[in-house]
N, C-alpha and C positions, 0 to 999 in steps of 0.2 A: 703966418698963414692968414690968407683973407678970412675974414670974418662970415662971409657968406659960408663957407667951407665949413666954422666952426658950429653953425647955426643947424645945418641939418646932419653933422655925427652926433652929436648930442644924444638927438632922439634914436639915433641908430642906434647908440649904444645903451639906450631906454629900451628899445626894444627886443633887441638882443640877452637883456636882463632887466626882466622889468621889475625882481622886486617878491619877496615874500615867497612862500612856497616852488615860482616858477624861478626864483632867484638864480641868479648863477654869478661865481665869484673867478673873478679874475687876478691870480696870481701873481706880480713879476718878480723876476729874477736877476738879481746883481751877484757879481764877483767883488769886483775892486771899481773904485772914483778915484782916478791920478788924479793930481794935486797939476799936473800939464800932461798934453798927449806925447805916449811913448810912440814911437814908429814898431818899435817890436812887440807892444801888446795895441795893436790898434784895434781889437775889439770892446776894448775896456773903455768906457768912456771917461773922459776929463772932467774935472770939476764944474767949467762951463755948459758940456754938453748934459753932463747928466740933473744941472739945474734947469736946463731946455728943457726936458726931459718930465722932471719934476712937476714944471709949470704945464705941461701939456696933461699929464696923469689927472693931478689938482683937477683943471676944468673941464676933464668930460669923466672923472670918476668918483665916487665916495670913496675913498682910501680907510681903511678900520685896521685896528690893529690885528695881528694875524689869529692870533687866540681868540678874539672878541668874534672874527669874522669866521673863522670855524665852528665855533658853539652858534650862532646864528644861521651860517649854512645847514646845519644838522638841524635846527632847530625850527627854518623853514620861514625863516624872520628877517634875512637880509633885507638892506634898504635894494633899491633900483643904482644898477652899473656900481655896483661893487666890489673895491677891489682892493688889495693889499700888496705890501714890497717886502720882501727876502731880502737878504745877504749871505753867502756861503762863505764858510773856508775861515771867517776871524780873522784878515786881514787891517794890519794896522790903519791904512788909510780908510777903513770903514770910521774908526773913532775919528780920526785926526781930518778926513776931508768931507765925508758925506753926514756925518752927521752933525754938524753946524748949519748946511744946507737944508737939510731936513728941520731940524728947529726952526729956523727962519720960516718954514713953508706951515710947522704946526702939523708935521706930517709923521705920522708914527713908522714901526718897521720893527720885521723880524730879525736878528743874526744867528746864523745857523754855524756854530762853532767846532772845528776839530781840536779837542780840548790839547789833544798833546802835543800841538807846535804852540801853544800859549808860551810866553816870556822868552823867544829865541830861538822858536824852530824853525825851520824854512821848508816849506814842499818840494817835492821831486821835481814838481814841473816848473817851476820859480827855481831850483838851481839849475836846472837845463837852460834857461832863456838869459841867466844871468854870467853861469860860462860861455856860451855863444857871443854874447855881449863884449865879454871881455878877451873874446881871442883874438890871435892876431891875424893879420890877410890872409890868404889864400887855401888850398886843400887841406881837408880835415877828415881824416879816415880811421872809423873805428872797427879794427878786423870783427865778419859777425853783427856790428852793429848798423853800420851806414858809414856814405861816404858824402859830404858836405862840402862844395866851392863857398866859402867864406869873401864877401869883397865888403858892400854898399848894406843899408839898414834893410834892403828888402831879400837879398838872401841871406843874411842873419836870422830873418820873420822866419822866411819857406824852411831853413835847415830844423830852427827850434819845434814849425809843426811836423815836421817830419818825426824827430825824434822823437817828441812825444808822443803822436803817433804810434811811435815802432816801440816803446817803451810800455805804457799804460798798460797795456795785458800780459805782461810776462810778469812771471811767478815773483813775490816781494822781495827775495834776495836776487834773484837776478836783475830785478830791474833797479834796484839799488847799487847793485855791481856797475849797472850800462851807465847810470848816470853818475858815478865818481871814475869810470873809466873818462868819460866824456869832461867832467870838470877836470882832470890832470893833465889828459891833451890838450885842453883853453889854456893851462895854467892859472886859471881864473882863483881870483882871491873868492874868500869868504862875501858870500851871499849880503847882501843891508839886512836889518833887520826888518821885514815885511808883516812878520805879523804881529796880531794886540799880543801884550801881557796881561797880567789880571789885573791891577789897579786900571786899565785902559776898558777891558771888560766892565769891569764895577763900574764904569762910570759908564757906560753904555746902558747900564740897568737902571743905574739910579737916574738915569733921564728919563726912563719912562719907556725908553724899547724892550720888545721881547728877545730873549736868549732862548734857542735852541740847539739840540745836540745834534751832531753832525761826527758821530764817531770820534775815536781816538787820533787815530792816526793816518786817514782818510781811505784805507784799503776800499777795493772791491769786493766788497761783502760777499758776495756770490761766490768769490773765486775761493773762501778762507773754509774751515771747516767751522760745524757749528756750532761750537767752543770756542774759537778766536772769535768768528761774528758775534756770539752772545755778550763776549767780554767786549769787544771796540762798542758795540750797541749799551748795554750797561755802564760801562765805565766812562764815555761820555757823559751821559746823566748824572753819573752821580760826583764826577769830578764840577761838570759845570754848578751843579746844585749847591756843592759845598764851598765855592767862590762864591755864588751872587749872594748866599741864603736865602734860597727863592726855590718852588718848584720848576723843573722842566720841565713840559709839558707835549712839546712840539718838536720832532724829528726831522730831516731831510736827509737822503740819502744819497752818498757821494756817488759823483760821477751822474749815478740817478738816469740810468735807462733801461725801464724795464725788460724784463726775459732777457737783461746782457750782464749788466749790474746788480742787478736784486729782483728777486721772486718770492714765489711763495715761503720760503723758509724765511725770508730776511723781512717779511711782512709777520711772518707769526712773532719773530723772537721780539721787534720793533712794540709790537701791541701789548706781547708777554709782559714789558719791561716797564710797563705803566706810563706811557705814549698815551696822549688821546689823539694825535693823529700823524702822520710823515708825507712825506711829499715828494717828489717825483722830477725828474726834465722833461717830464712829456708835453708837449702841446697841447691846451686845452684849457674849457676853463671847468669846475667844480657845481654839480649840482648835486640837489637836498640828496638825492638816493647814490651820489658818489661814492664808494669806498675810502672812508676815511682812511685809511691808510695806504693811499694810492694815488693821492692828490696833484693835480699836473702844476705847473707853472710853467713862464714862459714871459720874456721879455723881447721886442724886434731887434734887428741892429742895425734900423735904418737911422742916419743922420737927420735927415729931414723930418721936417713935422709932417707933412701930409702922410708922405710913405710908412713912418712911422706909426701913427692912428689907423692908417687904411688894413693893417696888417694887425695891428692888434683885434679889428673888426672882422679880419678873415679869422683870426684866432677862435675870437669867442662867434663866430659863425659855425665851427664843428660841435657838433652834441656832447652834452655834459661828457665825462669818464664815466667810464664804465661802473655800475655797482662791484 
């Protein structure tokens, strides 16, 4: 990006958050950093792009750690363009590819863990993309579920979001049924291993980033009653607490869009369970009268640097979240 360009976001984004009381903290949000770009996860950026990426955050933001920069927002004490990085889900290439990148930059980070695929489990939506992957040419009909033209890497893409898609909201054993209906039609082998283990974990802490809980086993908290939520919300915590021996402190909530995914109830049991604070997919960024337990984040998925920046500026251009 020209340099002229870089010279007046700066203060854009000075002004936008300038700092102390009028502070406002800007979020991002990471999945997965492949090790090369997949054509069937092409929202996910590569190890390249997401060091692009890096290096643009670095120069037009104070990046703090997410804990450090939560007790600061509440506290009314943010520096100016302040901002911090997430991880969801505990995916193995969080230890193995982004966080070597991030040391190099001296750059801290949250990981937001579903403690129950730790050492071998794999997501529902990770064996969807991974049978798709592996099946063979042409039509792919699941009676009830969908029906998929299979050929080239970009209707492999369209069929995987369709199904997830058509998946995500049905009940847990149904939609645990659609996608082993769907890996037996692939004939798809066993899943890679995609996520950390604990010694992978442990060393995520012992470098100095923050561990958050992020449920058990990644449900839709909304949809569960409020005895399974209370246990996926607890027993993250106390499962992740007694690998690092360390408090938990910080929450994210899966999937994470409000009045669809989580409300009122999943903000009370979340705060109940000794959270100081959870966090959201909403767009936005966090100011001092935010609802700590409501917190938005948000990352662009533009390639370029200009579009990129330009879109993080419309972001933190919308008013704090809501108290």
């Amino acid at each position: 990006m020209a340099e002229p360009v870089h010279r007046w976001l700066r203060p854009l984004f000075h002004r936008l958050s300038p700092g102390g009381a009028r502070g406002r903290l800007q979020v991002f949000i990471y999945h997965r950093v492949l090790p090369e770009p997949d054509p069937l996860r092409p929202g996910e950026p590569d190890a390249r792009r997401f060091d692009r990426q890096l290096r643009l955050i670095q120069r037009h933001f104070q990046v703090l750690p997410l804990p450090e920069a939560v007790r600061a927002l509440r506290e009314g004490r943010l520096p100016p363009r302040a901002a911090a990085l997430s991880f969801d889900d505990g995916y193995r290439d969080n230890h193995d590819v982004a966080l070597p990148l991030l040391q190099r930059r001296g750059l801290p980070a949250a990981f937001f863990v579903a403690s129950g695929y730790l050492d071998g489990g794999t997501m529902w939506n990770d064996r969807v993309i991974e049978a798709l992957r592996a099946a063979p040419p042409g039509e792919l009909a699941l009676p009830g579920l969908g029906r998929w033209a299979l050929g080239d890497a970009a209707s492999r893409r369209a069929a995987a979001a369709a199904a997830i898609g058509r998946f995500k909201y049905l009940p847990l054993q149904a939609r645990e049924d659609a996608v082993a209906a769907l890996a037996a039609a692939c004939t798809a082998p066993p899943a890679p291993r995609l996520m950390m283990n604990r010694e992978e974990l442990r060393r995520l802490h012992a470098a100095g980033m923050s561990i958050g809980a992020h449920t058990v086993s990644h449900p839709i908290l909304a949809a569960l009653d409020a005895a399974a939520a209370r246990a996926e919300i607890e027993g993250s915590k106390a499962q992740l607490e007694a690998l690092i021996g360390a408090p938990v402190r910080l929450f994210a909530y899966p999937n994470g869009r409000p009045g669809r995914d989580w409300g009122p109830r999943e903000r009370a049991l979340v705060a109940g369970a000794g959270f100081e604070a959870a966090f959201s997919t909403a767009w936005g960024t966090a100011g001092r009268d935010s609802d700590p337990f409501a917190l938005p984040r948000f990352t662009p998925w533009d390639r370029r640097p200009l579009p990129f920046l330009l879109r993080l500026a419309r972001n933190a251009w919308r008013p704090p979240a809501a108290p």
